[in-house]
C-alpha positions as CSV (number, residue, x, y, z in Angstrom):
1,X,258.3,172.8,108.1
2,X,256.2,171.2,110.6
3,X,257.1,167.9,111.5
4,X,254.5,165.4,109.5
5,X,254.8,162.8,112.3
6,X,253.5,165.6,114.7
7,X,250.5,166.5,112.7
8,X,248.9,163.3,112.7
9,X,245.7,163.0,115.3
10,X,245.8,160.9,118.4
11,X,244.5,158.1,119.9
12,X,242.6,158.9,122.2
13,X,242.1,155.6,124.2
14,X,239.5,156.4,127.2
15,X,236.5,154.6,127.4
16,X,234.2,157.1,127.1
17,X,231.2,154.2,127.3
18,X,232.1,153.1,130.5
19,X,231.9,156.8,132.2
20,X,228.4,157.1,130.5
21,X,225.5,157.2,133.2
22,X,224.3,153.9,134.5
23,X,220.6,154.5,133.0
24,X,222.5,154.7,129.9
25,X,224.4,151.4,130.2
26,X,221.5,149.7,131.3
27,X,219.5,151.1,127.8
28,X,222.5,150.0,126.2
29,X,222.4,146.5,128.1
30,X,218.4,146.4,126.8
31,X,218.9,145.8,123.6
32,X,221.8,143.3,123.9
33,X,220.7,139.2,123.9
34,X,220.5,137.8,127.3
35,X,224.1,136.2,127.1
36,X,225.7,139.3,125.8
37,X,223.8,141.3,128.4
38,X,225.7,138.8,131.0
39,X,228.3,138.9,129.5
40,X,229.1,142.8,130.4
41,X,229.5,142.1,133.8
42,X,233.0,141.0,132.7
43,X,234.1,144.0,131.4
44,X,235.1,145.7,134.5
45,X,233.0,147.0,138.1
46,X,231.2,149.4,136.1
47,X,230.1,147.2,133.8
48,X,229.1,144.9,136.9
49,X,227.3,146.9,139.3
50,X,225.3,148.3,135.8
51,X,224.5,144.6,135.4
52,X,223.5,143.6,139.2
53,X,221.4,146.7,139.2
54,X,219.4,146.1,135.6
55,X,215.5,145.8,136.1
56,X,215.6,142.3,134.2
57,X,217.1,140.0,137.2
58,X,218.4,137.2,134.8
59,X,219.6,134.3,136.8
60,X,219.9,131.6,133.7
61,X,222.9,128.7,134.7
62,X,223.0,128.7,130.3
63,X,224.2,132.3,130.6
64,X,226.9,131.8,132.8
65,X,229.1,129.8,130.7
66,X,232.5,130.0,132.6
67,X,230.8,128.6,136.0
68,X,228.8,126.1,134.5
69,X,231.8,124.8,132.7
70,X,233.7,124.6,136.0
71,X,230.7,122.2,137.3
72,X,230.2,120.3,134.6
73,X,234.0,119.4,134.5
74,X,233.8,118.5,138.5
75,X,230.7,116.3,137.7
76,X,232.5,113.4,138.9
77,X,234.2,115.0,141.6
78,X,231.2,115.7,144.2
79,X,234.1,118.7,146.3
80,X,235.2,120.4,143.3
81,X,231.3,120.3,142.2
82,X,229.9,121.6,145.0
83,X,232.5,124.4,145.4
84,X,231.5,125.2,141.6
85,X,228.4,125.2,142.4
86,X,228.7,127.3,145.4
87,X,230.7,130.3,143.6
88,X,228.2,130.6,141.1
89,X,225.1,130.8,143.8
90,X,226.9,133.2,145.9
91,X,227.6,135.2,143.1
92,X,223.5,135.5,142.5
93,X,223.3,136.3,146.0
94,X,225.2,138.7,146.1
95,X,223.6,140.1,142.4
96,X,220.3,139.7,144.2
97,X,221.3,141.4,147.3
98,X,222.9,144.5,145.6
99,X,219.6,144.9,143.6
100,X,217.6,144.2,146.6
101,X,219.9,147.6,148.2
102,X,218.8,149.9,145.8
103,X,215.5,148.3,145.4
104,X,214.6,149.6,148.7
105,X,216.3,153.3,148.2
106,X,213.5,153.7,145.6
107,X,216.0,153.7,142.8
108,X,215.1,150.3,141.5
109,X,212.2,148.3,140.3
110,X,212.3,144.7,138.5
111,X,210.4,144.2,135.0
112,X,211.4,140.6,134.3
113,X,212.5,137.7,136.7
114,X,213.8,135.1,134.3
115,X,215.4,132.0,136.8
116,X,216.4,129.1,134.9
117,X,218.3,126.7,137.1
118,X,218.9,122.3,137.8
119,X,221.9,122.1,140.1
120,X,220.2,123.5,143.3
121,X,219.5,120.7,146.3
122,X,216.9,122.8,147.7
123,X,214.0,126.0,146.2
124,X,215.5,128.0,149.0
125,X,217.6,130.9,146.3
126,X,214.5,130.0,144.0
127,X,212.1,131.2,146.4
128,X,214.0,134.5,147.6
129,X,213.4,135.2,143.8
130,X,210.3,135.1,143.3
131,X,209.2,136.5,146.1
132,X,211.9,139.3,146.0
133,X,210.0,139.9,142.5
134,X,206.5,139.8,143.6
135,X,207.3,142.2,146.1
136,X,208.7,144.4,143.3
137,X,205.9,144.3,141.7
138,X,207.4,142.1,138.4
139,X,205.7,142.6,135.3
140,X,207.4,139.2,133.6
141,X,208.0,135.9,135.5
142,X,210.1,132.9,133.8
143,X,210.7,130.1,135.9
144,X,212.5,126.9,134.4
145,X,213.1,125.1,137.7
146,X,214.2,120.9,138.1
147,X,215.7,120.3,141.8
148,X,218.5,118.0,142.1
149,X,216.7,114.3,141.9
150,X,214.1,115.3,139.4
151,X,212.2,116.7,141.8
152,X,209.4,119.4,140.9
153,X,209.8,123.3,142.4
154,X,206.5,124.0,144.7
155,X,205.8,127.4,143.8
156,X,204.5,130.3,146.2
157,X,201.5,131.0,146.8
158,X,202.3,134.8,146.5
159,X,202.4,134.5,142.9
160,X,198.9,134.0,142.5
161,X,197.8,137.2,143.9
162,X,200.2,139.9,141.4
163,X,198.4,142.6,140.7
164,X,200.9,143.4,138.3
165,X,202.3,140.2,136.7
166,X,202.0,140.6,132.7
167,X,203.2,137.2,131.6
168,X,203.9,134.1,133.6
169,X,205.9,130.9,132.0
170,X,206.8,128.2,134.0
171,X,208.3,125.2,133.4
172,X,208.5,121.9,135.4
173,X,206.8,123.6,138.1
174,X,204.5,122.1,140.9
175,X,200.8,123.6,141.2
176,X,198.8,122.3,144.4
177,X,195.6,122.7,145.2
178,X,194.7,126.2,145.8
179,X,192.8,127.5,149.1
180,X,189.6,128.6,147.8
181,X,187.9,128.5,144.2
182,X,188.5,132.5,144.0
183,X,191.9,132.3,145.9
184,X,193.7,133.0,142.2
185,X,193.9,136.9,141.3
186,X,196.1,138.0,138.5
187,X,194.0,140.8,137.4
188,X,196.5,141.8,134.6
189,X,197.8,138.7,133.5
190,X,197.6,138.5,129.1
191,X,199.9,135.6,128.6
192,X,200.5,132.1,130.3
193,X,202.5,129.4,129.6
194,X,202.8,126.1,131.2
195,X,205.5,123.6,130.5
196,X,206.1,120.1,131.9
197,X,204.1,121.3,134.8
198,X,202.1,118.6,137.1
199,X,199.1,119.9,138.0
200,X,195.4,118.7,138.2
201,X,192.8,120.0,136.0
202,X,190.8,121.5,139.0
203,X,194.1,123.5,139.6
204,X,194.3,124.8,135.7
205,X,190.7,125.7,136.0
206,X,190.8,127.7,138.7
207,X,194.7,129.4,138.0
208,X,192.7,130.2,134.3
209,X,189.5,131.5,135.8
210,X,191.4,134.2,138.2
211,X,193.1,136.0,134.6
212,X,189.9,137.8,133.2
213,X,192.2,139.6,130.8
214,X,194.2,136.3,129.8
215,X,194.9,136.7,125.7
216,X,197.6,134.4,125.4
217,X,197.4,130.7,127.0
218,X,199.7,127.7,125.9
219,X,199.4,124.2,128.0
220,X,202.7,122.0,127.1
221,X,202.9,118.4,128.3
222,X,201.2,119.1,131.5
223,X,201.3,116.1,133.9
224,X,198.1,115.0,135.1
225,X,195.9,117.6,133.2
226,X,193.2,115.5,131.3
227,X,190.5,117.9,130.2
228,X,190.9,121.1,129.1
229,X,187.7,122.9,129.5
230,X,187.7,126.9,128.6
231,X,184.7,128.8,128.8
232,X,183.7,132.4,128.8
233,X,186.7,134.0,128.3
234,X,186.2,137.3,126.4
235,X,189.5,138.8,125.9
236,X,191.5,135.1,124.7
237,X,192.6,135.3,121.1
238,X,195.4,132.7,120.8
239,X,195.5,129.1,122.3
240,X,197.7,126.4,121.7
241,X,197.8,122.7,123.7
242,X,200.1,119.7,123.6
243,X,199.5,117.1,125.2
244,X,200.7,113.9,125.9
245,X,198.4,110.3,126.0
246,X,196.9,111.7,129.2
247,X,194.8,114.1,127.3
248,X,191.4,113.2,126.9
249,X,189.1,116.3,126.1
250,X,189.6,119.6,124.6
251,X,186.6,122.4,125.0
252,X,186.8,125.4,124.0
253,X,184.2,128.2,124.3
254,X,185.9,131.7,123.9
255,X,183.8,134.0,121.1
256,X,186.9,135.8,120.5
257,X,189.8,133.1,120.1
258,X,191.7,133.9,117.1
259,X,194.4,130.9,117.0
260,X,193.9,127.7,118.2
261,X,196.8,124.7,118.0
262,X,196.0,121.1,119.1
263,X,199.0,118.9,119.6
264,X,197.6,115.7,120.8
265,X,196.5,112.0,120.1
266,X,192.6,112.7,121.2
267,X,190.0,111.0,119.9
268,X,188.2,112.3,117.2
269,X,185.0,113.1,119.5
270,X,186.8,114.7,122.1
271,X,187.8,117.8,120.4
272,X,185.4,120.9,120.0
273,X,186.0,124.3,119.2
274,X,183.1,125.1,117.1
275,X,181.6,127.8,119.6
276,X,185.0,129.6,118.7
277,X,182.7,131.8,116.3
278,X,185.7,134.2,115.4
279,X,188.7,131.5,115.0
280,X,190.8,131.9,112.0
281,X,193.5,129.6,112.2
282,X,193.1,126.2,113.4
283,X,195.8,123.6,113.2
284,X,195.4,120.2,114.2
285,X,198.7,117.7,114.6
286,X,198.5,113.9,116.1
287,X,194.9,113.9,116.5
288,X,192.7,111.1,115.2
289,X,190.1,113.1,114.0
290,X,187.8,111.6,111.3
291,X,186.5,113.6,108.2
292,X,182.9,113.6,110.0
293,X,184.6,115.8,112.8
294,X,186.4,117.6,110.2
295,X,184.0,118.9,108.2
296,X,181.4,119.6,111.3
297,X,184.2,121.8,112.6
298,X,184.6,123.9,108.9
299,X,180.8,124.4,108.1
300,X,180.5,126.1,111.7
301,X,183.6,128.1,111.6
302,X,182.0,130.8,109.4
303,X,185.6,132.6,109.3
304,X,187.9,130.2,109.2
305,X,191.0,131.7,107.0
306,X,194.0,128.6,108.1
307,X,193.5,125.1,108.2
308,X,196.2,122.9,109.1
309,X,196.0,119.1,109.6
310,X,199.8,118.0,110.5
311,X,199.9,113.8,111.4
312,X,196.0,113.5,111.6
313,X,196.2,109.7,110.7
314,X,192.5,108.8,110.5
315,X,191.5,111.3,108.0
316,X,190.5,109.7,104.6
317,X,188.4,111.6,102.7
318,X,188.8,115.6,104.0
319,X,186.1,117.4,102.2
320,X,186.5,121.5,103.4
321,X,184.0,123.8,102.0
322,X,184.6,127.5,103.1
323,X,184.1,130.6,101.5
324,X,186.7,132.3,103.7
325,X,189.4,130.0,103.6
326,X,192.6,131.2,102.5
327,X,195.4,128.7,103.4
328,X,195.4,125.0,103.4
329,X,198.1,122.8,105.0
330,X,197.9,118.8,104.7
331,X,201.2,117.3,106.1
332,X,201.9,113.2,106.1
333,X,197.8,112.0,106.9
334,X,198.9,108.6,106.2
335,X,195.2,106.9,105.3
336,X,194.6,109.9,102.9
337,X,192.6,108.9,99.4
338,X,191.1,111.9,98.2
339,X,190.6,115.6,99.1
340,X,187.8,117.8,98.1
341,X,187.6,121.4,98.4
342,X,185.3,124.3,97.9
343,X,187.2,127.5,98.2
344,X,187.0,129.7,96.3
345,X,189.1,132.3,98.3
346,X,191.8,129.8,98.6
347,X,195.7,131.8,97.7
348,X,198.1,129.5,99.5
349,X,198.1,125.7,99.8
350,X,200.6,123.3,100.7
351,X,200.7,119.2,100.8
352,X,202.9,116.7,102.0
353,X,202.2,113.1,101.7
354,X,201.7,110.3,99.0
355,X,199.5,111.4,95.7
356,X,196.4,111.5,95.9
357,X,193.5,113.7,93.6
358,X,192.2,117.0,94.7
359,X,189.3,118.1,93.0
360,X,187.3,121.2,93.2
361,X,184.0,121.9,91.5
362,X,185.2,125.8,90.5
363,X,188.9,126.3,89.0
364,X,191.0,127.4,92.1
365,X,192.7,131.1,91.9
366,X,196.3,129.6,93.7
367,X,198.7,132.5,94.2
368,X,201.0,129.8,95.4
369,X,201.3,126.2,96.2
370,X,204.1,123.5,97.6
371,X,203.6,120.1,96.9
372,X,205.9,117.3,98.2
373,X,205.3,114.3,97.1
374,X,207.1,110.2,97.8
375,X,206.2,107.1,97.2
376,X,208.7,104.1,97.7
377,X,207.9,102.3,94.4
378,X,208.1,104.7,90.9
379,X,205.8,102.4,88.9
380,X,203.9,103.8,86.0
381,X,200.4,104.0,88.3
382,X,202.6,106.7,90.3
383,X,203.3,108.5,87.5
384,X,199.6,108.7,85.6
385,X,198.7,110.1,89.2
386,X,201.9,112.4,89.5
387,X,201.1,113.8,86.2
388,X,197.3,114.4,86.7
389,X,198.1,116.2,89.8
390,X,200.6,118.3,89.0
391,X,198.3,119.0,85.8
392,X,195.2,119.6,88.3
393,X,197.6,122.4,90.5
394,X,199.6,123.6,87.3
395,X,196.1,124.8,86.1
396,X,195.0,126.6,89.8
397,X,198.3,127.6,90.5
398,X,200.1,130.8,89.8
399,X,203.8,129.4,91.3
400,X,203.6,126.2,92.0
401,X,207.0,124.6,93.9
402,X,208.3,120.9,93.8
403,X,210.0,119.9,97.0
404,X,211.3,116.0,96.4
405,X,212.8,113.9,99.4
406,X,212.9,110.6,96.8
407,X,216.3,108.5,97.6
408,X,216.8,108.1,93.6
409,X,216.5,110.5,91.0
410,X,213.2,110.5,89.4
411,X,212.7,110.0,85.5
412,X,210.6,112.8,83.9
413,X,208.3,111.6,81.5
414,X,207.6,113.1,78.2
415,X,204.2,113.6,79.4
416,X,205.1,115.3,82.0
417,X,207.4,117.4,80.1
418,X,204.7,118.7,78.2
419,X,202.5,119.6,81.0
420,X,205.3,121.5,83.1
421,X,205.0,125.1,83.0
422,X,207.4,127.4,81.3
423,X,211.2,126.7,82.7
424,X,211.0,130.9,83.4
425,X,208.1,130.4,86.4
426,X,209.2,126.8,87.3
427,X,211.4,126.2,90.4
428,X,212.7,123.0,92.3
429,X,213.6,124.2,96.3
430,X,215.6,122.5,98.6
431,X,217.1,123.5,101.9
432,X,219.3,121.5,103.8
433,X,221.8,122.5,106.7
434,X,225.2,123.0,105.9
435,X,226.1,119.8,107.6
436,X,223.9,118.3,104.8
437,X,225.4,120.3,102.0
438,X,229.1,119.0,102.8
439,X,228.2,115.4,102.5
440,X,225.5,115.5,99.8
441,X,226.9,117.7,97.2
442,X,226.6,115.0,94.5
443,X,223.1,114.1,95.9
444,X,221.7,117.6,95.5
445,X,222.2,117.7,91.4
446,X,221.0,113.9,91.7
447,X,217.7,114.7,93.4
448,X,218.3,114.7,96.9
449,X,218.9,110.9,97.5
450,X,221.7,109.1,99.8
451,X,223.2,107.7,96.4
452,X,225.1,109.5,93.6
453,X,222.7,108.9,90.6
454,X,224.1,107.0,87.4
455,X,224.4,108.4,84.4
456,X,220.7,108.5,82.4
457,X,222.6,109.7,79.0
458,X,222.1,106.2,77.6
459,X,218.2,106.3,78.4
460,X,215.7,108.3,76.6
461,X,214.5,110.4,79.2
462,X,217.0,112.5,81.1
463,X,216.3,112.7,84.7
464,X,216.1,116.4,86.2
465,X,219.6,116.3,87.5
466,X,221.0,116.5,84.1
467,X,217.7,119.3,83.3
468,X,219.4,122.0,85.4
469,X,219.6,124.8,83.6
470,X,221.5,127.2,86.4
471,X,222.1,126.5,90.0
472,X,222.1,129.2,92.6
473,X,223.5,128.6,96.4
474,X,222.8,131.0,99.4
475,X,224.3,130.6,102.5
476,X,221.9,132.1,104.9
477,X,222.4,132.5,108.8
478,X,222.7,134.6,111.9
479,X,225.7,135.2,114.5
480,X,228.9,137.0,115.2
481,X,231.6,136.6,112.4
482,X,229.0,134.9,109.4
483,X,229.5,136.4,105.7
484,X,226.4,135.2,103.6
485,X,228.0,134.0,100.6
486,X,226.2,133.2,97.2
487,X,227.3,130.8,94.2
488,X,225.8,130.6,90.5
489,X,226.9,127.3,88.6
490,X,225.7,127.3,84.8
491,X,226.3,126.2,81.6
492,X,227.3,122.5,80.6
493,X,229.8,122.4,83.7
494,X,227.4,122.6,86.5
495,X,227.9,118.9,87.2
496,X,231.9,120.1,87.6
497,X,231.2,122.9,89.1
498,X,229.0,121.6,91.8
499,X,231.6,119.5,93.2
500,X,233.5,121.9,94.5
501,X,231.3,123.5,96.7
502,X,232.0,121.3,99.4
503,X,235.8,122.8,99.6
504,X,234.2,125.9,99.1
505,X,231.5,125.4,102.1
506,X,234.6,123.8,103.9
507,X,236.9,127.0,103.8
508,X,233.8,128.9,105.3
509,X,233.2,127.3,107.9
510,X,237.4,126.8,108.9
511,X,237.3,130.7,108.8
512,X,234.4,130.7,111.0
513,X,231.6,132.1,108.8
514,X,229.0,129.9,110.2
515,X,227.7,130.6,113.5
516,X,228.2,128.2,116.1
517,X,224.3,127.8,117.3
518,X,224.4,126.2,113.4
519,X,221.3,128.0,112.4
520,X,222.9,128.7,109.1
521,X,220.8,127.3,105.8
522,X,221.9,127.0,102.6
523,X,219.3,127.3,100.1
524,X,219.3,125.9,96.4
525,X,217.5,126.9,93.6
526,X,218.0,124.9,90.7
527,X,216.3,126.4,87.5
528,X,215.1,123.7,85.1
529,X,215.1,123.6,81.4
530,X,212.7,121.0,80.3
531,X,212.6,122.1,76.9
């Protein structure tokens, strides 16, 4: 008889990845993060030379974890900082310089220079970079560059003149003047971005006028760039532009703009996008635009389909009358008193802000809406406008959801009670971060305030804490090692039951189910029974 011990199958221990083709290990490597991609390098000189030979030079201080640990620890300590600093440089020498070797024995090209750096003294390893990638004939060039001293990265000339450069991003870059009006060429160029940039608005006029196939533009607290003037641009679809208090003008002129997102404190005058004949989002946030301005823009935008007005804090009266309009967004316009709209198209609206009427000549066909509504003082005025509101949307509305962020549980008023649609379609949402959840577990049943509520048994009107029907808890999130996990509390112990999901939320994250870049949620729905 054979022995059993024999017959069972071996281990067999080789690592077959590693003796896979480099092509292969670079495809591999291609669908890894950035920092996992990095992180390879580590696994042995196979691993390394796959990395230091990968089309996508990466050369991002976040990435390399070990090294910048080293200099932050010898911040204080300007030797052991410096010879921190210098092992991780010479390391992306030498990565640059090994690509840079097979570069030129026409087995290597470079698709993506991404260069994130703020411990260099000089642009010196910066510029070998970019240039190295020009030369290469880069398709995608990320710069996020801050010399030691705050001082701004000049960058080369060269860069201007890519035939093949794709997408450009740059962050805390210095633009000069260019030589000649025509001295910018980026024939292929469909996306720029510019970030904390300092440059003049002669120099973003002419950098913008040499992309005739630019699609993609965002402008992003841009130092000394006042007026944004964009005209005759056939191919640009999306745009968006924050700015800081230097901004004075926004023009824009492109027939075929699709998106356009203002983030800035211009006057109400200064803003005009009306020859955009094609736009169908606009968003507006911080802008002091009036409801004159408003409505100009929504009768001449013949297919506008989303509107959004984020922090517009002059807007009073906002009277929208579109027949293509689909989705509304009104977020925290502080002097807001009334809102008027003619949509009859209209499927998806959401509001933010203090209560105020809507009215609408036609009955609205709502597939959904979100209302959130505060106040500071829950006097019986609130409530007759609370009521007639929620009436007004219950009516238009196919789902409508309640978001609260009131420090005190609110009382719900018979009349209220009655209006409410059935408890089946009826839904209360509120997400918070797990941070959130372990310190407010009694102020999620309660309504979301920084106080546990009292008791209401002794009133006659329960408040919607003591309404829930069924509470259900998802734990949603992203990362190495996170289980989603998901809780149901019903019956007349929810109250009980409720209080121990802080252990519960507590054991997860000791056994590391949340990820550490804490982009776990944990969602709540809370089914009320308000008969």
């Amino acid at each position: 008889m054979a022995d059993v011990r024999s017959m069972k199958p071996k281990i067999d221990n080789a690592d077959r990845i590693s003796a896979l083709p480099e092509p292969l290990l670079q495809h591999i490597m291609s669908f890894l993060p950035s920092k996992d991609a990095v992180r390879t390098r580590l696994l042995s000189k196979i691993w390394e030379k796959a990395w230091c030979t990968f089309p996508v030079l990466n050369f991002d201080e976040d990435l390399f974890e070990r090294e910048l640990l080293e200099m932050r620890a010898a911040r204080r300590d300007v030797q052991k900082f410096n010879q921190a600093r210098g092992k991780l440089l010479n390391y992306w020498k030498q990565a640059l310089e090994g690509h840079r070797h097979h570069c030129s024995t026409g087995k290597l090209s470079v698709e993506k220079l991404r260069f994130k750096a703020s411990f260099f003294d000089d642009s010196e390893f910066a510029d070998r970079c970019v240039c190295y990638a020009i030369e290469s004939n880069v398709k995608e060039l990320e710069l996020h560059t801050l010399l030691r001293g705050d001082r701004l990265y000049h960058l080369p000339q060269m860069v201007f003149c890519s035939e093949r450069l794709n997408v450009l991003y740059l962050f805390g870059c210095l633009l000069l003047e260019f030589p000649g009006r025509n001295s910018v060429k980026l024939p292929s160029l469909r996306k720029l971005r510019l970030a904390q940039v300092r440059a003049s608005d002669q120099v973003i006029e002419n950098l913008v006028a040499g992309c005739p196939l630019i699609e993609d533009l965002i402008f992003e607290f841009c130092e000394g760039l006042k007026s944004i003037k964009l005209f005759g641009h056939s191919k640009l679809r999306d745009i968006k532009i924050k700015g800081g208090r230097e901004a004075e003008e926004v023009n824009i002129n492109a027939l075929n703009a699709h998106s356009i997102t203002v983030v800035s404190p211009l006057p109400s005058g200064k803003i005009n996008v009306v020859s955009c004949k094609n736009l169908k989002s606009l968003f507006l946030w911080m802008t002091f635009v009036v409801d004159e301005t408003l409505s100009y823009h929504i009768t001449r935008l013949v297919v506008l389909e989303c509107l959004g007005l984020i922090f517009c804090f002059e807007l009073q009266n906002i009277k929208i009358s579109s027949p293509s309009l689909k989705r509304l967004e009104i977020f925290k316009c502080t002097k807001l008193a009334a809102v008027e709209i003619e949509t009859p198209n209209l499927s998806k609206c959401k509001y933010k802000g203090g209560v105020v009427p809507f009215s609408s000549s036609t009955a609205l066909k709502l597939l959904e809406t979100d209302l959130n509504l505060y106040t500071i003082n829950f006097d019986p005025q609130w409530y007759v406008k609370f009521i007639e509101l929620i009436a007004k949307f219950h009516q238009w509305s196919k789902v409508l959801n309640l978001q609260s962020e009131c420090g005190e549980s609110v009382i719900v008023p018979k009349e209220l009670r009655q209006i409410l649609p059935p408890r089946e379609a009826f839904e209360l949402f509120n997400k918070y971060s797990i941070q959130e959840i372990l310190y407010k577990k009694d102020e999620v049943v309660s309504g979301g305030g920084r106080k546990t509520a009292q008791c209401c048994k002794s009133v006659p009107v329960l408040c919607w804490g003591h309404c829930i029907q069924k509470i259900e808890v998802e734990m949603i999130g992203k990362g190495v090692g996170f289980n989603s996990a998901r809780m149901v509390f019903e019956d007349e112990d929810i109250l009980k039951k409720i209080n121990g999901l802080q252990y519960l939320i507590w054991e997860n994250y000791k056994r590391r189910w949340i990820c550490e870049d804490q982009s776990c949620k944990c969602e709540l729905r809370a089914l009320l029974d308000w008969a």
